[in-house]
N, C-alpha and C positions, 0 to 999 in steps of 0.2 A: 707475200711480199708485195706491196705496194710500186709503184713506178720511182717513187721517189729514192726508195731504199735498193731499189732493184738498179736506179741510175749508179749510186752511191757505190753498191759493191761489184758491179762492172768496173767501174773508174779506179776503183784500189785495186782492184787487179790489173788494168793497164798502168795504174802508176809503178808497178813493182816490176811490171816484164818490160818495162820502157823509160822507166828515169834516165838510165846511163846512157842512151842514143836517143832520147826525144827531145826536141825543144818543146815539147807539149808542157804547159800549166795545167798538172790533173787540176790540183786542186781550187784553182783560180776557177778551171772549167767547170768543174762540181758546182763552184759556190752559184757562177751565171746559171749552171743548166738548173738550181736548184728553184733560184725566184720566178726564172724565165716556167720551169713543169708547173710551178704553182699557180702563177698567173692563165696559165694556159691550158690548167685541169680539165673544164667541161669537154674541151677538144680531143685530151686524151683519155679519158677516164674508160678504166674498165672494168669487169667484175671483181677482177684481183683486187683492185684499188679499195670495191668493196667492203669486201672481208676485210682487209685491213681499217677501213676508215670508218666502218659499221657506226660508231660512236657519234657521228655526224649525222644523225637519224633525222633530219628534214622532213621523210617523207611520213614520221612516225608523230608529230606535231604541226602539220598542217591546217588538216579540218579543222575550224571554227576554234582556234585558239588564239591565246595574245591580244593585245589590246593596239587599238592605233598608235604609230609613233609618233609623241611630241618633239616639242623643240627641244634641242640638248647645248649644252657648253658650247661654245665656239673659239677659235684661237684671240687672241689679239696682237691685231695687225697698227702697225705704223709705218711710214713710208717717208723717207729720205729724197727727194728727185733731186737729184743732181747732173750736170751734162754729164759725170763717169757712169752713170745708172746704177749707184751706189743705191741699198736700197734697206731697211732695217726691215723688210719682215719676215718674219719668224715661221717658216712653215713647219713647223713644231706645236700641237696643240697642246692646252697646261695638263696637267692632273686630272682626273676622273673628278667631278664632284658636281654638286648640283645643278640642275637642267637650270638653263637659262635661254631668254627667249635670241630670237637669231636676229642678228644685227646688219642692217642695209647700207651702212656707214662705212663699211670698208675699202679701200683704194689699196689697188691691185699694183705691183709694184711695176715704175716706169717703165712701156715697151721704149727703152733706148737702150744703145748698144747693140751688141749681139752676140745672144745670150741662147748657146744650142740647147737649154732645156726648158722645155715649158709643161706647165702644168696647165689644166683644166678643169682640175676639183685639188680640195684639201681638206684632212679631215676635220671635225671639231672634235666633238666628245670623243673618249677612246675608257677603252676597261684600263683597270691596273693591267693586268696580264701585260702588256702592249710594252714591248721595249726600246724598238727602232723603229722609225720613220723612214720611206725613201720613196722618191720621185724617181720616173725613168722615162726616158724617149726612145723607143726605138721603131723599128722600119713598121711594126707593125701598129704602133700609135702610142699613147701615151701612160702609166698608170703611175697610182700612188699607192702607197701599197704600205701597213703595219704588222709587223711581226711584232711575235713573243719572243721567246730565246734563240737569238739568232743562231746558236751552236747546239740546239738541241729540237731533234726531228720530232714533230706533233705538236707543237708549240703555237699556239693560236693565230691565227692571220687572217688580215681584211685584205682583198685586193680592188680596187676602186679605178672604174673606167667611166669616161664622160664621152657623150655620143656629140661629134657635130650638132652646130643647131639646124634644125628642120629633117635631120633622118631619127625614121622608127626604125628601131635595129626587130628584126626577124627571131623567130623562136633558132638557137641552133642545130648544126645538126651533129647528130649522137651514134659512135660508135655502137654496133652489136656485142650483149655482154657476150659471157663465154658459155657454149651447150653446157656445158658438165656443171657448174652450178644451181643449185635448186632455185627455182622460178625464174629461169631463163624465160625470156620472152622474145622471139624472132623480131624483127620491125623496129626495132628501139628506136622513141621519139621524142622530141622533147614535149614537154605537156604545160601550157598554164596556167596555175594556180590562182584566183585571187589573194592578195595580202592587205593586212591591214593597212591603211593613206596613211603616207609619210607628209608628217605638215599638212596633212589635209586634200593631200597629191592622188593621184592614182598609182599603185602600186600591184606587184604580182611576183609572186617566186617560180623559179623554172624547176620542174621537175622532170624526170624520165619514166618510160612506160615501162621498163624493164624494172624489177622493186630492187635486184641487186645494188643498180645504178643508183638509184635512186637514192636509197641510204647513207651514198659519198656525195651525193650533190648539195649543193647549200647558195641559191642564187638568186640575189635578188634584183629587183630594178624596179625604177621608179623614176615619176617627172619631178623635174625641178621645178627651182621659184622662177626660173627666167624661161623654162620653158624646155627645155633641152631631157633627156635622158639620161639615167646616172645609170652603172650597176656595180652590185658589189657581191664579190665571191668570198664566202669565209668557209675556214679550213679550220678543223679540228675543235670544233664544239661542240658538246653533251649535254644532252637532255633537254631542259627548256631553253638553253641556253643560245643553241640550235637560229632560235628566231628570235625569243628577243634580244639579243645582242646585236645581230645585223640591224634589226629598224631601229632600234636607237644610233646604233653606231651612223645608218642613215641618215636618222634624223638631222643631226648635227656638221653635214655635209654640204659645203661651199663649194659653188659651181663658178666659172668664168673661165681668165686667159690670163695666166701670170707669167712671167719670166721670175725664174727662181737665183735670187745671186749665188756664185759659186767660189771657192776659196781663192779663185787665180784669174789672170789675162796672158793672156798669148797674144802677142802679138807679129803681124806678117807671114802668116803662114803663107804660102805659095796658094795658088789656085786651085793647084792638082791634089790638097789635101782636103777632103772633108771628114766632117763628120759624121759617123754613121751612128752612133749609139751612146746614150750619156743615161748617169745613175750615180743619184747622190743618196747614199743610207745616212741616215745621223741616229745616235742615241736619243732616247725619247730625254733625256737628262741632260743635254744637249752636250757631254765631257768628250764626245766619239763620233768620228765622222769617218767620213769615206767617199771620193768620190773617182770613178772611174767612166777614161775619154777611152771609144775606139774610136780611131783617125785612118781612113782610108787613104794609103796613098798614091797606090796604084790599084789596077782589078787584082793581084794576088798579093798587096801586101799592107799589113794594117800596125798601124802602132798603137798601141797601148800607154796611157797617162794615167797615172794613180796620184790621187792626194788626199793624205790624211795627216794628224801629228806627227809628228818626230818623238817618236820610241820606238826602244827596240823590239823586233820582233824573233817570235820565238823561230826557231829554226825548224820545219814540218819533215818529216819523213816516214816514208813508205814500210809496208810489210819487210821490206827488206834488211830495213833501218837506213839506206841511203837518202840524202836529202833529193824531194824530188820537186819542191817549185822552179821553176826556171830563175837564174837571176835577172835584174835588172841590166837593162845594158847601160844605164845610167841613173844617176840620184843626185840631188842637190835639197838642200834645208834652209829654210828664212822661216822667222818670224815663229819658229816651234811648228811650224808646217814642214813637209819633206815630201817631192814629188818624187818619182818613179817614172822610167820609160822602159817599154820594153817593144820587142819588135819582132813582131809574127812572121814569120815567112821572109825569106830574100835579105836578116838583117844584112849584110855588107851594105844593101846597096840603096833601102829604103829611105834612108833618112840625108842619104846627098843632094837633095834639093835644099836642106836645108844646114847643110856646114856637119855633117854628121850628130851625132847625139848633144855633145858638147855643142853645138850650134840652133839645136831646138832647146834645151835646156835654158840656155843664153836668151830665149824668145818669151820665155815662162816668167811671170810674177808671181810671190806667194803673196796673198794676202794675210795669212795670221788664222789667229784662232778663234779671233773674235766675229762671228756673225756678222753683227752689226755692220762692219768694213765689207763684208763680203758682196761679190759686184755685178750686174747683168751686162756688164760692157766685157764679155770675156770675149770675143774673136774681135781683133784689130790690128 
């Protein structure tokens, strides 16, 4: 049982001894713990992970294979500046299809307004496999990140982080697998690798001394065109696939500082709310979205923003058969958009800074469904 699956049926079992006295969102929880364990694999990776992820044999396609990575697809970006920081680009790249060389023409969408999610890479090329797209900021920095089937565990994924410019990020450091596995190795360390130049770049995959370990690990990194460090983690790819799909997938990767537009504005939030975490998924088709605000508003109490279309959704329930999402403590709908609030901790009393639910809802614009309208002027 891998960490992933082992999260998954822990959580169905507190969703089933806990729906009817928890305000807990198992499965809201599951969904964050799931992107949040993926992103944050090398950190926890262990021999269990292993055996389960074996299929990701990195360490079985290293030596002297693959060829350098060229240039791949890139998105196409256009850019609106307007005083609202209305912005039309697309952080969506098109279809899988022929390399094309990489374009220095592009403007990065107006830093005006304020706008709590920023990116620092976006992908270009992508496989078919690839079905959602999402950007995230949280405390511990920032990624971009594609998945395959978002409802279905092993499903291909890139996870893509941009280093400050002027820091060399360190080799990291690596859990000890487990004794009872064959070829335990005490000292587990990271180790590495040379890899074929991305664009021509210096590049190198991170391996571990343990072979258990090694087997699930899949990481790569490389410099950019402007100078800076990229890396990208991928998850659940076999056989040759292993590598060259991350250096291509590299290859094809845009670095800078974008503010990403988001479906809404809020405006007047008090002082004492911030933001601590933002994460927008879209379908790579771009028919599905999603985006989810945590709002600090005190040290123990956080509110939750959700915005996606207006449909309905199906009703989730537990081993028990009881519904076990928490509800909304409120919803309102424009423009085929439908936000959502909910309220972690203390609700009675969270949200009277701001007129109760009904009075942050009242603060909230939806912008629609159309991208293009959607805006980097969202805190005002």
């Amino acid at each position: 049982m891998n960490e992933e699956t082992k999260l998954a049926a822990e959580l169905s079992v507190l969703a089933e001894e806990s729906a009817s006295s928890s305000g807990v969102d198992v499965h809201e929880a599951l969904r964050r713990g799931r992107g949040r364990l993926l992103r944050r694999r090398v950190a926890l990776l262990t021999a269990a992970t292993a055996v389960v992820a074996s299929s990701v044999a990195l360490a079985a396609v290293l030596p002297g294979s693959g060829k350098a990575a060229g240039p791949a697809a890139q998105p196409t970006v256009t850019v609106s500046p307007s005083p609202s920081g209305v912005s039309t680009w697309n952080p969506i790249p098109p279809p899988a299809g022929p390399a094309a060389a990489p374009s220095d023409s592009r403007t990065p969408a107006p830093l005006t307004g304020m706008d709590p999610l920023i990116s620092d890479g976006r992908f270009g090329w992508l496989p078919d496999s690839i079905k959602t797209i999402s950007y995230s900021l949280e405390s511990n920095g920032g990624w971009a990140n594609a998945q395959g089937d978002p409802g279905k565990l092993g499903s291909p994924s890139f996870h893509l982080k941009v280093y400050p410019v002027g820091v060399t990020p360190e080799l990291p450091n690596l859990p000890d697998g487990k004794p009872n596995l064959p070829g335990f190795t005490p000292g587990n360390h990271a180790i590495r690798v040379d890899a074929p130049p991305v664009n021509g770049r210096e590049a190198y995959w991170i391996t571990a001394s343990d072979p258990n370990m090694a087997k699930a690990m899949n990481l790569l990194r490389w410099k950019t065109a402007e100078g800076r460090w990229a890396e990208l983690d991928s998850g659940y790819l076999s056989g040759e696939d292993s590598q060259r799909l991350p250096l291509q997938v590299a290859a094809g990767v845009t670095t800078g500082h974008w503010q990403v537009p988001l479906p809404l504005r809020i405006s007047d939030l008090p002082t004492s709310f911030t933001v601590n975490s933002v994460s927008l998924e879209q379908s790579r088709d771009g028919n599905d979205f999603r985006l989810d605000l945590s709002i600090g508003a005190a040290a123990d109490e956080f509110i939750g923003v959700t915005v996606g279309p207006d449909v309905p959704e199906a009703e989730q329930s537990g081993p028990s058969g009881g519904p076990i999402r928490q509800q909304p403590t409120a919803c309102k709908s424009e423009h085929g958009v439908k936000v959502c609030i909910k309220v972690w901790r203390n609700p009675e009393h969270a949200l009277d800074p701001v007129g109760g639910a009904q009075g942050l809802l009242n603060r909230i614009t939806l912008l629609g469904t159309d991208q293009t309208k959607w805006s980097t002027a969202v805190l005002g």
